[in-house]
C-alpha positions as CSV (number, residue, x, y, z in Angstrom):
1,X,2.3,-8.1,1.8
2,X,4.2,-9.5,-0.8
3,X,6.7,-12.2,-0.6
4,X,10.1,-11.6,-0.8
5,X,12.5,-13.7,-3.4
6,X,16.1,-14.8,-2.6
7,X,16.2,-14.8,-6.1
8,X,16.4,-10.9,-5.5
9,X,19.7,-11.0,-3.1
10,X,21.3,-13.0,-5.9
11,X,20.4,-10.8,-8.4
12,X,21.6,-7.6,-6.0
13,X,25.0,-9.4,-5.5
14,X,25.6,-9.9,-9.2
15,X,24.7,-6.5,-9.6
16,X,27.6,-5.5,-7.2
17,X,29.6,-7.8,-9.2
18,X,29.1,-6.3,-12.4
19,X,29.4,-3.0,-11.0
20,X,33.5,-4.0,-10.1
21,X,34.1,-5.9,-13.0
22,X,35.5,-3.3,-14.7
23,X,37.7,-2.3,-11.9
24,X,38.5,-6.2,-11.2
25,X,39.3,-6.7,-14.5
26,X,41.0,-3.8,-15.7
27,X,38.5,-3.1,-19.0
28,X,39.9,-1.6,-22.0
29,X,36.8,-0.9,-23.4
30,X,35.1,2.4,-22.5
31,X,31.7,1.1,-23.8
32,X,32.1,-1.9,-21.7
33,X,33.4,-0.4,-18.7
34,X,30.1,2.6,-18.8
35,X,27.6,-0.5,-19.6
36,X,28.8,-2.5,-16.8
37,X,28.7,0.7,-14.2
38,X,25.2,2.2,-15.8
39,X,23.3,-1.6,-15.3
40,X,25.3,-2.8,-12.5
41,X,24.4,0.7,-10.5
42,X,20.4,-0.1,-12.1
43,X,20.5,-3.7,-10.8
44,X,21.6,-2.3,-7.7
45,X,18.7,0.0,-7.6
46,X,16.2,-2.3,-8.5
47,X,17.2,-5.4,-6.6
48,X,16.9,-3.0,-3.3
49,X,13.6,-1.6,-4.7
50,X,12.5,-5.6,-5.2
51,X,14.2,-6.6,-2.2
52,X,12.0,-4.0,0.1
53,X,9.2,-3.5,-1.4
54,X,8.8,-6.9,-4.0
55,X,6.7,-6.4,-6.6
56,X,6.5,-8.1,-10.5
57,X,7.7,-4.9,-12.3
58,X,11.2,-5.2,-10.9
59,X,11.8,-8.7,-12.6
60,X,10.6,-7.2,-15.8
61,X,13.3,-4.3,-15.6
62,X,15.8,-6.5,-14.2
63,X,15.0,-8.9,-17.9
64,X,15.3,-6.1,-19.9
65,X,19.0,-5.4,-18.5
66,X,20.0,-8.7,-18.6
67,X,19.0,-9.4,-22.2
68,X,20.9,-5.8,-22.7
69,X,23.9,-7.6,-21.1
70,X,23.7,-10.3,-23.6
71,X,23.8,-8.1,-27.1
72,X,25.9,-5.0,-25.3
73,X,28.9,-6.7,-27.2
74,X,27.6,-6.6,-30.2
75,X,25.9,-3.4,-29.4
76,X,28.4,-1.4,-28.3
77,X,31.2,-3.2,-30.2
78,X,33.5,-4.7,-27.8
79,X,33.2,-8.3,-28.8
80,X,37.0,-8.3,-29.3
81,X,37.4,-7.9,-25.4
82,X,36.9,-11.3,-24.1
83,X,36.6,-10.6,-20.4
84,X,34.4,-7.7,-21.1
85,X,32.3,-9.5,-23.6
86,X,32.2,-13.2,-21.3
87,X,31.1,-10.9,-18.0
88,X,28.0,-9.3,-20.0
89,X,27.0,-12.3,-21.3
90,X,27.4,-14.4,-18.0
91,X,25.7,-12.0,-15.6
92,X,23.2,-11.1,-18.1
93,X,21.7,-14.6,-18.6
94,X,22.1,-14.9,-14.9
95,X,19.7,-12.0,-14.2
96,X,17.6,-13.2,-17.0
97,X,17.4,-16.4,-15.3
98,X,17.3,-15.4,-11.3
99,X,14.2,-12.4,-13.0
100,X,12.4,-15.2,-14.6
101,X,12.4,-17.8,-11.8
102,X,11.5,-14.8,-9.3
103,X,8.4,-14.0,-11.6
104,X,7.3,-17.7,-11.8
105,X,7.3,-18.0,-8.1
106,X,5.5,-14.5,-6.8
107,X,1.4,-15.8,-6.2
108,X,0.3,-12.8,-7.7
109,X,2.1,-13.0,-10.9
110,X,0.6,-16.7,-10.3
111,X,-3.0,-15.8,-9.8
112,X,-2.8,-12.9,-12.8
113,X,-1.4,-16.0,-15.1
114,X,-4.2,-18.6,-13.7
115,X,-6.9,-15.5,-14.4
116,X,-6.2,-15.4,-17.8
117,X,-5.1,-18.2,-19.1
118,X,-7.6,-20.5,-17.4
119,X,-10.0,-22.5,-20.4
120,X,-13.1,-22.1,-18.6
């Protein structure tokens, strides 16, 4: 059985988080306020998923949205929109970093690592 991370309750939390932001804070942006339901809703998803049954593949979705996070701005075009721009940048290095730490830490992620990148 695989070991669980409390790196994933974190990351389910902030996904709560991001999911109210825009209710919280009132977004004027529609782009902002869809992005922030569409990967707070996948967090959500995924962190449970991770949470019961942990595996590496969750960490490496849960990257991918936080590294969306971090351009969606730009992306999507509401840089002008500081709390909406500030919250996607925030909580996605925040997922990027809880994912990565979570990944470094699961033994089989460990042993594939060791496997391959052992100089024999």
């Amino acid at each position: 059985m695989a070991k669980r991370h409390w790196q994933d309750w974190l990351s389910l939390a902030v996904g709560v988080w991001l999911f109210l932001t825009p209710i919280v804070f009132d977004y004027e942006s529609q782009a902002a306020m869809v992005s922030a339901f569409i990967v707070g809703l996948a967090l959500i998803l995924i962190e449970t998923t991770a949470i019961t049954m942990p595996s590496v593949w969750e960490e490496l979705v849960s990257i991918a949205l936080g590294a969306w996070l971090m351009v969606s701005p730009w992306a999507l075009g509401f840089t002008i929109r500081r709390n909406e721009t500030e919250t996607a940048v925030f909580v996605g290095m925040a997922v990027i970093v809880l994912s990565v730490w979570a990944t470094l830490r699961d033994e089989r992620f460990q042993k594939w690592w060791h496997d391959r990148h052992l100089i024999s």
